[in-house]
TORDOZA-114051 format. One record per residue (C-alpha): x, y, z. Coordinates in steps of 0.1 Angstrom, whole numbers, plus 5000, padded with zeros to 4 digits. Last residue first. Layout:
XYZ ...
# end
This chain:
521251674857 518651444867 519551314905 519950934906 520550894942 517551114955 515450964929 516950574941 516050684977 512950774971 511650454957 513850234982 512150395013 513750475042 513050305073 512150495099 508950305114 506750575098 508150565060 507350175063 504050285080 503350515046 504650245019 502949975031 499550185034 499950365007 497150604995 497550815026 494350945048 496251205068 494651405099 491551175098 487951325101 487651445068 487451055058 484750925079 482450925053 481550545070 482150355028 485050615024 487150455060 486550145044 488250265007 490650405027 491350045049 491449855018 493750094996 496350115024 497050395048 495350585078 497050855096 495750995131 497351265150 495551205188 492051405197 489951115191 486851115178 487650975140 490450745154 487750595176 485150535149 488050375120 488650105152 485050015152 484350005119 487049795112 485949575142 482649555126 482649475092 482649125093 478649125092 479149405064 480949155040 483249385024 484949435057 486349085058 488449165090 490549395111 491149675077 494849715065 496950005082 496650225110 498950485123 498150665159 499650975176 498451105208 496950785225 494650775251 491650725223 492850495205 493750215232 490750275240 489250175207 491449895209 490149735238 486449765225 487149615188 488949335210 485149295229 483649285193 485649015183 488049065157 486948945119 486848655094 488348365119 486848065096 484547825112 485147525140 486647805162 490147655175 489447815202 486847895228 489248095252 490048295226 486248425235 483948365202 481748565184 479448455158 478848575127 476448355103 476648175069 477047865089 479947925114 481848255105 484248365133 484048705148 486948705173 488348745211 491148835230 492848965200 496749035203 498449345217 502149355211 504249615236 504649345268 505749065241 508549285225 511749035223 510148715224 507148815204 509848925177 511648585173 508048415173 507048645145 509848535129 509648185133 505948185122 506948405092 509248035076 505147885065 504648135041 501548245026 500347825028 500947835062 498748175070 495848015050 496447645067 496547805103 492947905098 491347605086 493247375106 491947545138 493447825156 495247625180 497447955201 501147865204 502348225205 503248165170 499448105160 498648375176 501248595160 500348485124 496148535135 496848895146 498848965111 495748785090 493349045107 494149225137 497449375154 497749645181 501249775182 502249975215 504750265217 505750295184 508350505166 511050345199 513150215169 513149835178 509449875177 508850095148 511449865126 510149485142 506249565138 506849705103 508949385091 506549205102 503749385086 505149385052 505648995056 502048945062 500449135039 496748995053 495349295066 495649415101 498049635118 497049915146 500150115151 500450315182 502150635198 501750745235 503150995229 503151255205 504951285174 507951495165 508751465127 505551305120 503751585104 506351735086 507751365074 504351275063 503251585046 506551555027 506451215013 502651205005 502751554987 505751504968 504551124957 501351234948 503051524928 505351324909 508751234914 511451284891 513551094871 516251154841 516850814823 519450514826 519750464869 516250634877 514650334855 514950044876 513850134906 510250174906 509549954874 511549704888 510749654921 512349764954 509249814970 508650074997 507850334971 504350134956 501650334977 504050644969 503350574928 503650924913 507050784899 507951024868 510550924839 511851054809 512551014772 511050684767 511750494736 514950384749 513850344782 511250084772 513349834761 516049864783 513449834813 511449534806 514749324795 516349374829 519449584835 517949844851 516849594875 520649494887 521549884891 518249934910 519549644932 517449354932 514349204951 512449034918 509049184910 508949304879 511349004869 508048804854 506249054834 502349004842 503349234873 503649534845 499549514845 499249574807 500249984798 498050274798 498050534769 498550904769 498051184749 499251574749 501951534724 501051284700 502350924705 503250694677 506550594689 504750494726 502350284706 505450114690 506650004719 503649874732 503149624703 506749534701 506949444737 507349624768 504349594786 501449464759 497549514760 497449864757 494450034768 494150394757 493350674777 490250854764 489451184774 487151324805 490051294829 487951104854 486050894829 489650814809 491450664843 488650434845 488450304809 492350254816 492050104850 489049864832 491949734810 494749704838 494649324835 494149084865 495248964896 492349024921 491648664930 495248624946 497648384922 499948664909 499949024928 497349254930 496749544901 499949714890 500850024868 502750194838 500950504823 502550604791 502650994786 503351214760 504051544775 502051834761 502552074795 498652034801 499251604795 502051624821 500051844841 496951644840 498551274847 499951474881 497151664892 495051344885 496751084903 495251064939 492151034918 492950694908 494150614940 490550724955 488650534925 486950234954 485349934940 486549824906 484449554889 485549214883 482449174888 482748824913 485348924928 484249294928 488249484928 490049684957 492649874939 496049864927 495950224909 499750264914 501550544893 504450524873 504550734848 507250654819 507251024798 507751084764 509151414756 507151684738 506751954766 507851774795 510152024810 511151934846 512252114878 508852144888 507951804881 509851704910 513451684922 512951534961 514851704985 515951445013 517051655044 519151345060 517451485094 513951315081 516050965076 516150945113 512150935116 510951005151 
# end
């Protein structure tokens, strides 16, 4: 199934380092569901999914300086990492200190002053402009963010496997100038999914919601072209993309929020409806909001005078046998506003059927495990990942740029 599992990638990994009083970079990635109107955070799985690591480092008297993101600039959730910190220090049972400051003189000089066995949390590195800039590790190493802090840094750890598929700066950039390891999230995410994956059974699907549009695409077009994927089921914002290339009228309202993402995806999900229409399963039907309530409507019925918010419960239905006559399935991002409970119901619905069925089942994305928490349905997966990008990335066999730069930029 995966081509890059035969290239034998060995990760090095904190058991081949010696932190004991050497500042260490950890990347992790907390990015989290947040209370828009709190600004509280919902879910503290990725947080948890870091603790081995942050307490071995700390154990070994490392002096660590937690790098992370939350969203991405303009969404609702784009904010400082200040109530990550205060998290971060109620799970460990010690303060980690807030540092409002990336690379500047501020943080640097916090990192100086480090004891051996503290740590510190960094601003949101995606307030610093090139963080996310598609270059080269080579070209990002370069940047202002990482010279800075790699010379008052002694080494550096990526836990952050729900961040691996993106070639941004503070995942890439550092392997090229300091030694780099990954962490034990990243070990354990990487290898279990490779093992398990390595020979999958068939039929295998992808369900794909959520509203990262341009990750998804790029998904649909790698497992399909591949052969990984039998069948792709699509919901959410990704469902609504394809419609609306198929020619569907979705209503101004609709079409405006996947046009104003980026209006050049319509072509491409056109391209790849052309070449794989018989393997891409679209909604037949939707829960559209019309006056504060749900109502479901037939495709038939479109454009809905309300806002698509969900799939329709006869989709839900489809897709659930789809689940269950399947051997391996890998779903990512939720099928509609699942924080509202009324919207609520196709993710449900599709999170049910991969709990009963007998198939391999892997679920991936902070939004869709933070659902699959709210039902307690969590024992019942086979793999509950933290990344859902970076996991059906992995899955559709392309390699991804955070482990290939460790692999590259072996510490000697």
């Amino acid at each position: 199934m995966l081509r890059l599992v035969d290239r034998g990638l060995a990760l090095k990994t904190l058991d081949h380092l010696d932190p004991k009083g050497k500042v260490v970079i950890l990347r992790v990635d907390v990015n989290s569901p947040i209370n828009p109107e709190t600004g509280e955070i919902l879910d503290d799985e990725r947080f948890r999914s870091h603790l081995p690591t942050i307490r071995e480092l700390l154990e070994k008297r490392a002096k660590v300086v937690i790098m992370a993101h939350q969203s991405r600039p303009g969404a609702r959730d784009f904010t400082t990492t200040k109530k990550h910190a205060v998290l971060f220090s109620k799970l460990l049972g010690f303060e980690i200190e807030y540092i409002e400051d990336i690379f500047g003189k501020y943080a640097r000089e916090s990192i100086v002053s480090l004891d051996e066995g503290d740590a510190i949390m960094l601003e949101n590195v995606r307030f610093y402009s090139e963080e996310t800039l598609k270059r080269s590790p080579e070209e990002h190493s370069r940047c202002v963010m990482v010279r800075k802090l790699s010379r008052v840094s002694d080494v550096y750890v990526n836990d952050a496997f729900a961040a691996a598929h993106r070639p941004h700066a503070s995942i890439i950039g550092f392997p090229p100038v300091i030694p780099s390891y990954a962490g034990r999230l990243m070990e354990k995410e990487y290898h279990s999914l490779v093992e398990r994956l390595r020979d999958p059974g068939r039929p295998s699907i992808f369900v794909l919601g959520g509203a990262k549009l341009e990750d998804a695409l790029n998904t649909i077009e790698n497992s399909l072209e591949r052969g990984i994927a039998d069948k792709v089921l699509l919901t959410g914002l990704v469902a609504n993309l394809f419609l609306l290339a198929k020619g569907v009228n979705l209503g101004k309202e609709n079409e405006e929020l996947i046009k104003k993402k980026d209006n050049t995806l319509i072509e491409k999900a056109r391209s790849i409806l052309s070449r794989f229409k018989e393997k891409i399963v679209l909604p037949e039907d939707f829960g559209v909001e019309i006056g504060g309530e749900r109502i479901d409507i037939s495709i038939k019925e479109v454009p809905p005078k309300g806002r698509i918010l969900d799939i329709g419960i006869g989709t839900a239905e489809k897709y659930s046998e789809e689940i269950m006559s399947s051997k391996t399935i890998v779903a990512n991002g939720p099928a509609g506003m699942f924080e509202v409970p009324q919207f609520a119901i196709g993710t449900e619905m599709i999170l049910r059927a991969m709990a009963r069925t007998e198939g391999f089942t892997v679920i991936g994305g902070g939004h869709l495990v933070a659902a699959v928490k709210m039902l307690g349905l969590e024992k019942r997966i086979n793999h509950v990942s933290t990344g859902g990008g970076a996991s059906t990335t992995l899955l559709s066999g392309v390699p991804l740029p955070g482990i290939e730069v460790l692999n590259k930029y072996e510490p000697r």
